[in-house]
N, C-alpha and C positions, 0 to 999 in steps of 0.2 A: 570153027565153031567148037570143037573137041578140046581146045585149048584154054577158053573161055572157061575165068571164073564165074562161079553166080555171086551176084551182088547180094550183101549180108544184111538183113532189116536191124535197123534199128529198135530198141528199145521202147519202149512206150514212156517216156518221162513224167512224172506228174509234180504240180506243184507240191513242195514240201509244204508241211503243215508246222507254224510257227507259233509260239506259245510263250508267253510272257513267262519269265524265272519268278518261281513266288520268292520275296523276299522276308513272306512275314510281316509285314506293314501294308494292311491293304488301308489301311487308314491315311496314307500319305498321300493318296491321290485324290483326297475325298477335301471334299471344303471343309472351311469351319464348324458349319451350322451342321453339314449332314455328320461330320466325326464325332460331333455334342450328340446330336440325335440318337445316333448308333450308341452310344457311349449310356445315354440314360436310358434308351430301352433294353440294353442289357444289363442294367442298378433293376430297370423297375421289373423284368424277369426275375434276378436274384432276392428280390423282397417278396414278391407273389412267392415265390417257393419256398420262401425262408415262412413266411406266414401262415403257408398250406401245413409245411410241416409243426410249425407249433400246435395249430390245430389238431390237427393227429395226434400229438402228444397230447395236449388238453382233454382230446373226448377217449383216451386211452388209459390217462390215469382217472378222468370221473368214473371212466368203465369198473376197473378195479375197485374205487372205493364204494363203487353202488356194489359189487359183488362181496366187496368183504363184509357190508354191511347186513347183507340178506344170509353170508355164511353166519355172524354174527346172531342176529334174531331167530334163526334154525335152531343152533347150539343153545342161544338159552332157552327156546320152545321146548326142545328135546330135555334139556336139563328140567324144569317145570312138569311134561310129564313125567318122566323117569319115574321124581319125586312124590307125584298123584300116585304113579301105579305103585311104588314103595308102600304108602302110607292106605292105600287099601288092599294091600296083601296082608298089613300089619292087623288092621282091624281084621279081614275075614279069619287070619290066625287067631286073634281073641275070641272072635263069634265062634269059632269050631272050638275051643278050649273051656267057655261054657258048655254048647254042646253035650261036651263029653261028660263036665259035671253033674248036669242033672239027671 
């Protein structure tokens, strides 16, 4: 009995976990119909976004020109007064220049 080895456990083996190599073509395995399928609903993604963004641009530059438009009629508001309050400083200058004359 003292000379006796003890018997060694084995391992616990498990099956390997096997995994197809991507090759970059998952379309080759795909039928006709489903690779057309795949194929136009990523055209009609690509248009939906290409559309979304024009959109964006479209209500970005009407954005702008409605704003340039409102700086626009500000600036000549402001020029129109300016020119009221000019033209009755002018006059109360005359009114005080009689005034003084009589």
């Amino acid at each position: 009995m003292c000379g006796e080895k003890k018997k060694t456990k084995m391992l616990r083996l498990y099956e390997p976990d096997v995994q197809d190599v991507f090759t970059g073509s998952k379309s080759a395995k795909l039928s006709v119909e489903a690779s057309s399928r795949t194929r136009l609903t990523g055209r009609l993604r690509r248009e939906r976004r290409g559309a979304a963004r024009e959109l964006r641009r479209d209500a970005a530059y009407l954005a702008g020109e409605k704003l340039r438009g409102k700086i626009r009629s500000d600036n000549e508001r402001k020029a129109k007064v300016k020119r009221i309050y000019a033209e009755a400083a002018l006059q109360q200058g005359e009114l005080n220049a009689l005034k003084r004359q009589k």
